[in-house]
Each structure stands twice: as C-alpha cells, then as structure tokens.
C-alpha positions as CSV (number, residue, x, y, z in Angstrom):
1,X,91.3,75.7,88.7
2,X,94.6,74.3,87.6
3,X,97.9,74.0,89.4
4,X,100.0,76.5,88.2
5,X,103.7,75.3,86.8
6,X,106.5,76.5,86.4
7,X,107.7,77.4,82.9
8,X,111.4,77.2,83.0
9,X,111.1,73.4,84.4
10,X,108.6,72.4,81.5
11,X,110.8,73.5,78.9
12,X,114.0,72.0,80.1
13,X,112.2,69.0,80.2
14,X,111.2,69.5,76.7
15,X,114.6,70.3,75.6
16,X,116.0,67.1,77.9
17,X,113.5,64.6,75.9
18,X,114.0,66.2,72.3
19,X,118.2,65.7,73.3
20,X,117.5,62.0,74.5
21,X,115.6,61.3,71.5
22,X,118.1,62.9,69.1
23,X,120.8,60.7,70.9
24,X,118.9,57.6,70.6
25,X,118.6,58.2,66.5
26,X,122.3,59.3,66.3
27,X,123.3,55.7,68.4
28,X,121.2,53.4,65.8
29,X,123.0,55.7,62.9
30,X,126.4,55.7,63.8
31,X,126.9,53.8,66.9
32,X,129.1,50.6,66.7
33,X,130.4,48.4,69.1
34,X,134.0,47.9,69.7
35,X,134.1,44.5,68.5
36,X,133.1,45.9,65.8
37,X,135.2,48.7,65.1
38,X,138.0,46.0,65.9
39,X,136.6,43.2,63.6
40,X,136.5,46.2,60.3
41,X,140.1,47.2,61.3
42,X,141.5,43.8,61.1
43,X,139.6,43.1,58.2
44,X,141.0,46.8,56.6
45,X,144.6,45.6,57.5
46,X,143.6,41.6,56.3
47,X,143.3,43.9,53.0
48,X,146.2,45.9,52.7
49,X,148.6,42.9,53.7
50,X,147.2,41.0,50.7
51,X,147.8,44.3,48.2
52,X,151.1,44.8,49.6
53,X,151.8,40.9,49.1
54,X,150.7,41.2,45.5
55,X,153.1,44.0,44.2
56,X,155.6,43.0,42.2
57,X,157.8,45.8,42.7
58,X,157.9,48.3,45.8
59,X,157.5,52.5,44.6
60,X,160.4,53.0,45.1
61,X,161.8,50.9,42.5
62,X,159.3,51.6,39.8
63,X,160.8,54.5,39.2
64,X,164.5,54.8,39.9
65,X,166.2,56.1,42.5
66,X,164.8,59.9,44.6
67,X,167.9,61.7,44.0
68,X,169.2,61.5,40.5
C-alpha cells in the first residue's frame, strides 16, 4: 500500500511550479537588463536631439503668436 499524501501540499506545489514556469516565459519575453533599458533611452534621446536640431523653425513660430 501507498503512503498517503496530503492534498493541499501537492497542489500548492503544482500551483508554485506552473507560477515559476510562467515567470520564467514572461522574463525571456519582456525582461531587459538595465543596461539595456539605459542604452535604448540614450539612443531615444540621441533621436530627438537630432529632430530638434533639424527644425527650421520652433512651433511656436510656425504659426504666429498664441494670443492674437
């Protein structure tokens, strides 16, 4: 005959892998490291320097002045 076991332990563990497994998908998916977050930020402000650079004219002059 078989030990018995105890049913509320077996399912947490169940629940405990499937939540480990689902974190380990969800870290290759999003997860980044910090150098990287940093290095795309730098690069995203890299961009918007340059388009700011390239205007000719800032908004506000485009089209006259905001209050008449």
């Amino acid at each position: 005959m078989t030990t018995p076991i105890n049913l509320n332990k077996a399912r947490k563990a169940k629940e405990k892998a499937e939540a480990e497994q689902r974190a380990k998908e969800n870290r290759a998916r999003f997860g980044r490291t910090k150098a990287e977050k940093k290095l795309e930020a730098a690069k995203a402000e890299k961009q918007a320097k340059l388009t700011e650079d390239h205007r000719r004219e800032t908004p506000e002059s485009q089209h006259g002045p905001k209050d008449g």
